[in-house]
MARDO-234812 format. One record per residue (C-alpha): residue number from 1; x, y, z; residue in one letter. Coordinates in nm, 4 decimals. Layout:
+-----+----------+----------+----------+------+
|  nr |       xx |       yy |       zz | rest |
+-----+----------+----------+----------+------+
| NUM |        X |        Y |        Z |    a |
...
+-----+----------+----------+----------+------+
***
This chain:
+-----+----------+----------+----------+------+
|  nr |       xx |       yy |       zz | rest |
+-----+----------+----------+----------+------+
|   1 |  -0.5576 |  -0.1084 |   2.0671 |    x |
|   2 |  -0.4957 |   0.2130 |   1.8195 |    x |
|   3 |  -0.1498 |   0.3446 |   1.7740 |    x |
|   4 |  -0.0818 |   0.6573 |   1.9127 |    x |
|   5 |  -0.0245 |   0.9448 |   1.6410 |    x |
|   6 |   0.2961 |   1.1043 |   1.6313 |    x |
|   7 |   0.3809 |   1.4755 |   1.6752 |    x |
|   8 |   0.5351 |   1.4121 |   1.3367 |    x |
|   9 |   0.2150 |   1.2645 |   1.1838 |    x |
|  10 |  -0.0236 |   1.5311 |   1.2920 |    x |
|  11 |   0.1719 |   1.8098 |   1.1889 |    x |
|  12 |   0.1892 |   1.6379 |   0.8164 |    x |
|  13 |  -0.1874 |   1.6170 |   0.8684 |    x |
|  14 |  -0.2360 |   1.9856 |   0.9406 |    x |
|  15 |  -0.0260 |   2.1109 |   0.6432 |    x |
|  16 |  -0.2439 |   1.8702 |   0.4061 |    x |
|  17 |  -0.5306 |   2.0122 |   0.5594 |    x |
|  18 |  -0.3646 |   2.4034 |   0.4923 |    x |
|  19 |  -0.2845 |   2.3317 |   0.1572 |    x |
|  20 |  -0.6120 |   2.1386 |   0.0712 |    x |
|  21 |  -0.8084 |   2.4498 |   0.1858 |    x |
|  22 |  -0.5722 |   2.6926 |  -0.0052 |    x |
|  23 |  -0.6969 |   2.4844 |  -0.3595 |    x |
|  24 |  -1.0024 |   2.4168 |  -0.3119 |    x |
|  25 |  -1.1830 |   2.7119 |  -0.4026 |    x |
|  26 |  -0.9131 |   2.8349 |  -0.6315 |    x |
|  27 |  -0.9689 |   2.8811 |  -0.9859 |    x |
|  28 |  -0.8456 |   2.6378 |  -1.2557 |    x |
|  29 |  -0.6183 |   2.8511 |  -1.3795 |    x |
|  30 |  -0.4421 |   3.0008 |  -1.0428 |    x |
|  31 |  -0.4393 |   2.5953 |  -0.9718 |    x |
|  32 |  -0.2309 |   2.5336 |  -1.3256 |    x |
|  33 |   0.0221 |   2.8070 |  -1.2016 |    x |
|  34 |   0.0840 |   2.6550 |  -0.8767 |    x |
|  35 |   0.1957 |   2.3266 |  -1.0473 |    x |
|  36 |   0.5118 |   2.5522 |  -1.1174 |    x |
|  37 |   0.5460 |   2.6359 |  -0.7214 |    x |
|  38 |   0.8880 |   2.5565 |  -0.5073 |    x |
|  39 |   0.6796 |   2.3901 |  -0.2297 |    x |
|  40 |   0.5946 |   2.0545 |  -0.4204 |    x |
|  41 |   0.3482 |   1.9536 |  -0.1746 |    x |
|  42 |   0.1578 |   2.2423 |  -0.2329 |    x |
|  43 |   0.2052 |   2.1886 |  -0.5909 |    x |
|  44 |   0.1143 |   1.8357 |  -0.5350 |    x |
|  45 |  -0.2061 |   1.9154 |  -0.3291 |    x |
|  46 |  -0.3302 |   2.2120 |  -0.6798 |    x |
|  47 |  -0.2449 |   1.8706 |  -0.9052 |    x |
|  48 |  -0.4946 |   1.6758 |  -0.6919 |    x |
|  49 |  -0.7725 |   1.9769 |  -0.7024 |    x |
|  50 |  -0.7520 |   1.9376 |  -1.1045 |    x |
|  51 |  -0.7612 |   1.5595 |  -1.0627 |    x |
|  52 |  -1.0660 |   1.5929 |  -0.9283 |    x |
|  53 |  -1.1892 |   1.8510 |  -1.1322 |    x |
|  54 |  -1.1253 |   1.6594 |  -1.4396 |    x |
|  55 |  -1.2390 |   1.7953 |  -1.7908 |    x |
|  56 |  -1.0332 |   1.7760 |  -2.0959 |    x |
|  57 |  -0.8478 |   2.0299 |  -2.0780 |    x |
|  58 |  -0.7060 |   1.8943 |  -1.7407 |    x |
|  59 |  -0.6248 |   1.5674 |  -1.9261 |    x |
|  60 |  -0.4673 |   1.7490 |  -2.2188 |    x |
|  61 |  -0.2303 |   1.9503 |  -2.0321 |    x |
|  62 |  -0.1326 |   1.6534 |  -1.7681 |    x |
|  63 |  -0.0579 |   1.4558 |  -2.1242 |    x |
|  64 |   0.1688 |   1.7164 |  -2.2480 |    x |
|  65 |   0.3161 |   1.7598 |  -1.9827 |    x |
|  66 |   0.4947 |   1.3965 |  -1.9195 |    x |
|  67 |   0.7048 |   1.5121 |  -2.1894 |    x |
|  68 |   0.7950 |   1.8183 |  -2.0151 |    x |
|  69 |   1.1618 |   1.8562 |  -1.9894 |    x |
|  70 |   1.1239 |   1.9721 |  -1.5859 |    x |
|  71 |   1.0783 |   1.6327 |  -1.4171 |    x |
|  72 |   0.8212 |   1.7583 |  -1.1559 |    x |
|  73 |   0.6102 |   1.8692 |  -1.4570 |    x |
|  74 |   0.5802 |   1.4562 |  -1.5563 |    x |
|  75 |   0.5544 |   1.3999 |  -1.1808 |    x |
|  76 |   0.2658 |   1.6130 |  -1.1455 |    x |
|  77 |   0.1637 |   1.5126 |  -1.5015 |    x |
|  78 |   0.1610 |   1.0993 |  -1.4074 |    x |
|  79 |   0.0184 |   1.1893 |  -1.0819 |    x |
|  80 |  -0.3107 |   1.3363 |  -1.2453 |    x |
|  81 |  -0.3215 |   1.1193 |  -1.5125 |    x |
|  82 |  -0.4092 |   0.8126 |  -1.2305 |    x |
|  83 |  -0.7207 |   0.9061 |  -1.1067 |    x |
|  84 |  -0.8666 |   1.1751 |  -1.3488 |    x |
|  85 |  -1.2171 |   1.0631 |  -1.5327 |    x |
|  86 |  -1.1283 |   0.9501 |  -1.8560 |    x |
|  87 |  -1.2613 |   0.8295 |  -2.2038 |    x |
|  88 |  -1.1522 |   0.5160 |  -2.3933 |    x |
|  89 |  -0.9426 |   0.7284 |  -2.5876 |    x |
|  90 |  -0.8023 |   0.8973 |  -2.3150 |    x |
|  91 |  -0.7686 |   0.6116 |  -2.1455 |    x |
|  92 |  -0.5709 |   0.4809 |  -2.4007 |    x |
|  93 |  -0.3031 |   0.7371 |  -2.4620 |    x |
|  94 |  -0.2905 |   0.8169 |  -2.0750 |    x |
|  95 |  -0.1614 |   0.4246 |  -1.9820 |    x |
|  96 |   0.0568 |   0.4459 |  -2.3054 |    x |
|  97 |   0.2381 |   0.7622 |  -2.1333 |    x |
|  98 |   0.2392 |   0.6008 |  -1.7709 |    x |
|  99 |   0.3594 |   0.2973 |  -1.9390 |    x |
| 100 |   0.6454 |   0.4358 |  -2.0760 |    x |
| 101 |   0.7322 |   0.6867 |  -1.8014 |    x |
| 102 |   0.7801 |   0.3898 |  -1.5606 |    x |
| 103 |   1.0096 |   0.2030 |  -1.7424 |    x |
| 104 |   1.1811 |   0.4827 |  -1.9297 |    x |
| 105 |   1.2125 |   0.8188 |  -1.7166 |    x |
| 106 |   1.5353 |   0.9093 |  -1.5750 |    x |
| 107 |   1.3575 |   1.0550 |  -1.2642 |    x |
| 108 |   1.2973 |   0.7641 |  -0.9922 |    x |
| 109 |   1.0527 |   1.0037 |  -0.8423 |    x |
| 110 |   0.8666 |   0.9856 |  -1.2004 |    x |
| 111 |   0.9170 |   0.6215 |  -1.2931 |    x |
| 112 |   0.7358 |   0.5908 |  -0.8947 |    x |
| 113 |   0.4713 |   0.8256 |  -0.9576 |    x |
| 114 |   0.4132 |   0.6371 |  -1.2697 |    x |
| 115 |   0.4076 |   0.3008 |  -1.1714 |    x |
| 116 |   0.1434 |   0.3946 |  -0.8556 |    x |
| 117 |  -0.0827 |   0.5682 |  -1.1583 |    x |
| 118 |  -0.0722 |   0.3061 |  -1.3657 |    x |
| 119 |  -0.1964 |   0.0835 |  -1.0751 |    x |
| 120 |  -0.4744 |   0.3137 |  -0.9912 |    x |
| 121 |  -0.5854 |   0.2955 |  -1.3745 |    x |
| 122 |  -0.5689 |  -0.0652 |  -1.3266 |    x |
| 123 |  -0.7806 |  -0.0978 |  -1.0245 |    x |
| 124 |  -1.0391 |   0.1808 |  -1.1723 |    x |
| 125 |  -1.0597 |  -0.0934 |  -1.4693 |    x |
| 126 |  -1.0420 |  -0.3879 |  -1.2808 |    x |
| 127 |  -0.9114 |  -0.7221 |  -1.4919 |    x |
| 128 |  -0.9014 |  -0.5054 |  -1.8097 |    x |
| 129 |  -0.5426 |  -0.4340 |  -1.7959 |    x |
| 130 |  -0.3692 |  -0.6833 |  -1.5377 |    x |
| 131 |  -0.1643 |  -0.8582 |  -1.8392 |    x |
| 132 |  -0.0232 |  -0.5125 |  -1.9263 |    x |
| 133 |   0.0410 |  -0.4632 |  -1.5279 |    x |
| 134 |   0.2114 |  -0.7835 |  -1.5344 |    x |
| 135 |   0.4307 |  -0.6954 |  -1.8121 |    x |
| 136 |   0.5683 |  -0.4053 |  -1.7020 |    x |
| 137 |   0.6364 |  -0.5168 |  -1.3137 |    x |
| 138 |   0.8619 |  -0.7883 |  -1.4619 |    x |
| 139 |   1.0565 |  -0.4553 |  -1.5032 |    x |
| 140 |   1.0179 |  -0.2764 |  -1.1941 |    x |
| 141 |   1.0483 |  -0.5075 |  -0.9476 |    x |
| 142 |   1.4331 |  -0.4864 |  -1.0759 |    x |
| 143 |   1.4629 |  -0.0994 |  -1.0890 |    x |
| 144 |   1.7022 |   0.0749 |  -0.8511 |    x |
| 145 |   1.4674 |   0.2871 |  -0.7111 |    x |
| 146 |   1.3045 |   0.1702 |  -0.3614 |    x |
| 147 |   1.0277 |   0.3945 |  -0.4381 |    x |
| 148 |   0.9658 |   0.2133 |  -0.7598 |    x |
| 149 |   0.9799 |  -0.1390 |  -0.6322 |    x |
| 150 |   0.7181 |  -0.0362 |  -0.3360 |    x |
| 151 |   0.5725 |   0.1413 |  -0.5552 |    x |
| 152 |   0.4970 |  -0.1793 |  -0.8121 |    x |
| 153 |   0.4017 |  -0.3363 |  -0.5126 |    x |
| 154 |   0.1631 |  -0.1445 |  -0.4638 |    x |
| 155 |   0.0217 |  -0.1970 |  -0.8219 |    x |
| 156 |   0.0489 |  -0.5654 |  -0.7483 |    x |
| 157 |  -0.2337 |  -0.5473 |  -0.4854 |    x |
| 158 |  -0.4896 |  -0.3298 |  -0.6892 |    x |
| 159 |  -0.6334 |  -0.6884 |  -0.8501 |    x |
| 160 |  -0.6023 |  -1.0352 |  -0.7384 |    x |
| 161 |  -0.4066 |  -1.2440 |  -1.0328 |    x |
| 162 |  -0.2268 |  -1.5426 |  -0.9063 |    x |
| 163 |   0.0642 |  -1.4594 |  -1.1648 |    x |
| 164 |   0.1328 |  -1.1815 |  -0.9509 |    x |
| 165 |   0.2903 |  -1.4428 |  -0.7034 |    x |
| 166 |   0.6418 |  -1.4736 |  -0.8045 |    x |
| 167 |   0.7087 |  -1.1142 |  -0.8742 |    x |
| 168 |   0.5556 |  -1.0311 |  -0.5134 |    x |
| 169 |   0.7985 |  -1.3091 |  -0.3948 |    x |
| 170 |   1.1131 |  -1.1493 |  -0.5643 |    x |
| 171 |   0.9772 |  -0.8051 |  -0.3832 |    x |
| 172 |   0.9369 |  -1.0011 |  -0.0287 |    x |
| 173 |   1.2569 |  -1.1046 |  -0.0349 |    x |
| 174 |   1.3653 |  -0.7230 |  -0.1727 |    x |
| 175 |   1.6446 |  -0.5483 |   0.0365 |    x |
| 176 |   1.4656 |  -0.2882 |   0.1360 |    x |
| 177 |   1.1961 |  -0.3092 |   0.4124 |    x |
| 178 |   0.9586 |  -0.1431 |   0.3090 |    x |
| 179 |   0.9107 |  -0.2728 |  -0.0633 |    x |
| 180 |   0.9222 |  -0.6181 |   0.2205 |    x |
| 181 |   0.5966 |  -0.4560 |   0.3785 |    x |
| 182 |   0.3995 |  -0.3519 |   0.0878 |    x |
| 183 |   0.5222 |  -0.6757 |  -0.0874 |    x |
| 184 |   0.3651 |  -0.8427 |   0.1981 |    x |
| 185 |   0.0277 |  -0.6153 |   0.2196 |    x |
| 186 |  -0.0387 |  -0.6865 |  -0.1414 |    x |
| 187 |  -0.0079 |  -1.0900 |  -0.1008 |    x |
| 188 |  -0.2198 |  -1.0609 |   0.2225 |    x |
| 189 |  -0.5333 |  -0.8385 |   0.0607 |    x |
| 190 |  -0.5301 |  -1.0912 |  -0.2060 |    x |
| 191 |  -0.4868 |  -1.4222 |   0.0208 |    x |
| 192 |  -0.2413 |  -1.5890 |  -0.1627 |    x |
| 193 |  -0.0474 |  -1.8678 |  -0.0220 |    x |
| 194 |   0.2090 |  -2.0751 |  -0.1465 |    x |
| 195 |   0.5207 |  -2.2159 |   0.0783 |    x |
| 196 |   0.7490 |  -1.9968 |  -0.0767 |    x |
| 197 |   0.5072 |  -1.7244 |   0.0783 |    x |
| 198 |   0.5214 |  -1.8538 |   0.4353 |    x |
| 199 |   0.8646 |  -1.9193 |   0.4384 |    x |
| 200 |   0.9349 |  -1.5316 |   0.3496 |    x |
| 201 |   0.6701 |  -1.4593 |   0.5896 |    x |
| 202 |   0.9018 |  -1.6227 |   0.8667 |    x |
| 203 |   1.2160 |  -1.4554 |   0.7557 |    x |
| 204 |   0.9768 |  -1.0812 |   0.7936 |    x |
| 205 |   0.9763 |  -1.1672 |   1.1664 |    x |
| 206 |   1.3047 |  -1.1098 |   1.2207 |    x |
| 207 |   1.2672 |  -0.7344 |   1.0380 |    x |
| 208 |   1.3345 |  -0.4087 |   1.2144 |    x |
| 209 |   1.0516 |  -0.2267 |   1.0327 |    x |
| 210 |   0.7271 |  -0.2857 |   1.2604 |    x |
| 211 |   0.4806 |  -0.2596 |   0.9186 |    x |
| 212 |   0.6716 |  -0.5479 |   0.7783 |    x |
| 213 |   0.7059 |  -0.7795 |   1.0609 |    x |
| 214 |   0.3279 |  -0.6753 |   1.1250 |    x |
| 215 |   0.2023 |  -0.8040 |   0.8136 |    x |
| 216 |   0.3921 |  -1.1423 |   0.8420 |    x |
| 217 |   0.2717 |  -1.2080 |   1.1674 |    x |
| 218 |  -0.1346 |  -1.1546 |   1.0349 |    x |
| 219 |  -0.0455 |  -1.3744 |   0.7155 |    x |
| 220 |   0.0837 |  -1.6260 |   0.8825 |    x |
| 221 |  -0.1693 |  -1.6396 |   1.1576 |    x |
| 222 |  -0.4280 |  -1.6382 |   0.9124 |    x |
| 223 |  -0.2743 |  -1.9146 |   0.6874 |    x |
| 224 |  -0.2700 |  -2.0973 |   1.0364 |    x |
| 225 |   0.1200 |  -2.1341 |   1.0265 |    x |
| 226 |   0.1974 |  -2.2048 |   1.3673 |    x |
| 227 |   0.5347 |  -2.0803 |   1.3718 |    x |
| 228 |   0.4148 |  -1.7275 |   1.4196 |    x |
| 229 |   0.2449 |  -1.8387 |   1.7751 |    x |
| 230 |   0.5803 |  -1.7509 |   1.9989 |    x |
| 231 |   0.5645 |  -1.3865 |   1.8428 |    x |
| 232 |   0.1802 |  -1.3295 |   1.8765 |    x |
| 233 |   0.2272 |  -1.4266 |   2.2577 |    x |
| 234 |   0.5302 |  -1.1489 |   2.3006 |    x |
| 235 |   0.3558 |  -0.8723 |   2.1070 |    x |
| 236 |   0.0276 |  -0.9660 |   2.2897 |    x |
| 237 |   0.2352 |  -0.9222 |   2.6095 |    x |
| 238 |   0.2942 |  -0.5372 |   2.5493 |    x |
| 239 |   0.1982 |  -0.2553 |   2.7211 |    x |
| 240 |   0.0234 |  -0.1612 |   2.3292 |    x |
| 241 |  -0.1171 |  -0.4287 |   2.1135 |    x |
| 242 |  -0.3289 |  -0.4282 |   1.8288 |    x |
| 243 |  -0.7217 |  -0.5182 |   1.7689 |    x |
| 244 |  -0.5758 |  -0.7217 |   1.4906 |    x |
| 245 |  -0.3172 |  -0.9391 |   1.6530 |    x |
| 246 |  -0.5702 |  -1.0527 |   1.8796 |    x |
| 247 |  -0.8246 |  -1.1086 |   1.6470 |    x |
| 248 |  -0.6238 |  -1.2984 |   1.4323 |    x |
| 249 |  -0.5653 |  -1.5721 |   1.7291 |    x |
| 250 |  -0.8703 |  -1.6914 |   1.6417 |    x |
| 251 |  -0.7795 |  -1.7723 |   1.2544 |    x |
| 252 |  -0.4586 |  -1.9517 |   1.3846 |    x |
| 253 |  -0.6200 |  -2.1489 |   1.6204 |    x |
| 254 |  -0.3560 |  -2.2633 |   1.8782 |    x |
| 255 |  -0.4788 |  -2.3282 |   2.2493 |    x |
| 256 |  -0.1552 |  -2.2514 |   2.3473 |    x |
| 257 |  -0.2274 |  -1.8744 |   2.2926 |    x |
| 258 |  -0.5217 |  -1.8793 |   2.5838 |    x |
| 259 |  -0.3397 |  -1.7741 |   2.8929 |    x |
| 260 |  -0.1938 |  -1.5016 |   2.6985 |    x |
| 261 |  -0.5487 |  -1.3889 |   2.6081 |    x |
| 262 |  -0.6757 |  -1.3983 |   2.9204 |    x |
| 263 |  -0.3940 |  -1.2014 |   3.0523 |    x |
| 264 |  -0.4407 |  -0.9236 |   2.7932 |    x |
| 265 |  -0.8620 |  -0.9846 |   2.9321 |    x |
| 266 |  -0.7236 |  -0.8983 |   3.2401 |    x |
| 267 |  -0.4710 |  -0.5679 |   3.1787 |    x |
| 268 |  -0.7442 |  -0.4075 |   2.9410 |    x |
| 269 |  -1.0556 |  -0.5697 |   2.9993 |    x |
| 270 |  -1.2723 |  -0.6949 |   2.7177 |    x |
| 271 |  -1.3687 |  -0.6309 |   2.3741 |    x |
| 272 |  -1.5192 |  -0.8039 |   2.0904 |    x |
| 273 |  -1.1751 |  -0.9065 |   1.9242 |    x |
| 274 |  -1.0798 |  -1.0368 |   2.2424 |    x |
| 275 |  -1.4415 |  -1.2076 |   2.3394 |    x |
| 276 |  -1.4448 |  -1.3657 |   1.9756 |    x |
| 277 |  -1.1109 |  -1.4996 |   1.9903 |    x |
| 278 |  -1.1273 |  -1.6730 |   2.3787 |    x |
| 279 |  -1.4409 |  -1.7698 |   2.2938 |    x |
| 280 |  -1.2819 |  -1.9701 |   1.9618 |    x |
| 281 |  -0.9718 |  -2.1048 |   2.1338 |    x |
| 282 |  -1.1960 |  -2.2064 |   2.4334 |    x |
| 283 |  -1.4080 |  -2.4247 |   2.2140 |    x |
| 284 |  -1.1201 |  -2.5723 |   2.0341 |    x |
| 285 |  -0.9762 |  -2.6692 |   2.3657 |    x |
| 286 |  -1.3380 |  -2.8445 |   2.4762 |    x |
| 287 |  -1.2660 |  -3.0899 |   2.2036 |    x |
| 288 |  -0.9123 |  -3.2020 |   2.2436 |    x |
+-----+----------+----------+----------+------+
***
């Protein structure tokens, strides 16, 4: 089933939407002078309009600027500089900067915006620059900043690269739940699966933060662990569940989880998650 939308979230969505249609037919230079504005969303929303936009003299400025002295100039600055069209030149100078405003920036909310960029330049250029990635999460897994370690995360997941696992590891077993969840979506969009991975998976079961323990219990359903089948029969016994709990029976393949299924058949009726699933665990059974 889909998860409601909060009040919360649609009023974020409706300001996006007002300050998208403020930029978008704005003028490169009015867009430029609203980097400088007190609402930093709406600055943040004129950065992404000149993202888009691209051209050099986009890429120029967002390069001078990450040595601005005001730190939401190099936000703004490593913020365009992850997604903007780019030469090999560019390229070049634009992951040095990201590079070095991740490890080296005394603004957390830089060294974040940094670290995301230089994951987005990554996944743009596929394998090209995952031993560079590499190198500089063996950094920010360790920084202070929550921000930076989901961020890093984050970068993690762009590419699969199995040397990724132990720095993902370190970030599952973070403090901090949600570095824990994106820690966790980054080894699940890459299927990895080790032990060590499982074993954190368990421990995510017991979190508070629904993303986290959400991701655990698909991992380890899919990596067939069955000591995630007591927790897909509670949260399949809610009054909201999730298409992908219940499709995920299926992948874990324990019997056991039928009469749950046929109960959830029964309070919402069927759909193809559902069908797929009973009709697995039913054939399964036929051959014990």
């Amino acid at each position: 089933m889909m998860m409601v939308r909060s009040a919360y979230d649609k009023k974020k969505d409706d300001i996006h939407f007002e300050y998208w249609q403020r930029c978008r037919y704005l003028p490169e230079d009015k867009l430029i002078a609203l980097l400088d504005h007190d609402n930093f969303k709406l600055s943040l929303e004129a950065a992404a309009s000149l993202q888009l936009r691209g051209g050099s003299k986009i890429i120029r400025l967002a390069q001078m600027d990450s040595f601005s002295n005001r730190y939401k100039r190099r936000v703004l600055a490593a913020f365009i500089l992850g997604q903007i069209k780019l030469n090999a030149k560019e390229e070049k100078i634009s992951l040095k900067i990201l590079y070095d405003l991740a490890l080296n920036d005394q603004s957390a909310i830089v060294r974040s915006y940094a670290v995301s960029s230089f994951g987005h330049r990554c996944e743009k250029a596929k394998k090209k620059y995952a031993d560079t990635l590499l190198s500089l999460a063996q950094s920010t897994v360790l920084d202070k900043s929550v921000m930076v370690r989901v961020n890093t995360a984050f970068a993690l997941s762009v590419f699969k690269n199995r040397a990724s696992i132990p720095l993902l590891i370190k970030l599952l077993k973070d403090t901090h739940s949600e570095v824990k969840n994106w820690a966790a979506f980054a080894v699940n969009v890459n299927n990895y699966d080790t032990p060590e991975i499982r074993n954190c998976f368990v421990l995510l079961l017991d979190e508070k933060n629904f993303e986290a323990r959400f991701e655990a219990i698909i991992g380890l359903a899919k990596r067939q662990d069955k000591r995630v089948t007591q927790i897909l029969i509670h949260e399949l016994s809610q009054e909201r569940i999730y298409d992908e709990m219940v499709e995920v029976t299926a992948y874990l393949g324990d019997v056991s989880l039928l009469p749950t299924l046929y109960q959830v058949k029964d309070k919402f009726g069927t759909f193809k998650e559902l069908n797929t699933s009973i009709k697995v665990l039913e054939h399964l059974k036929s051959k014990l």
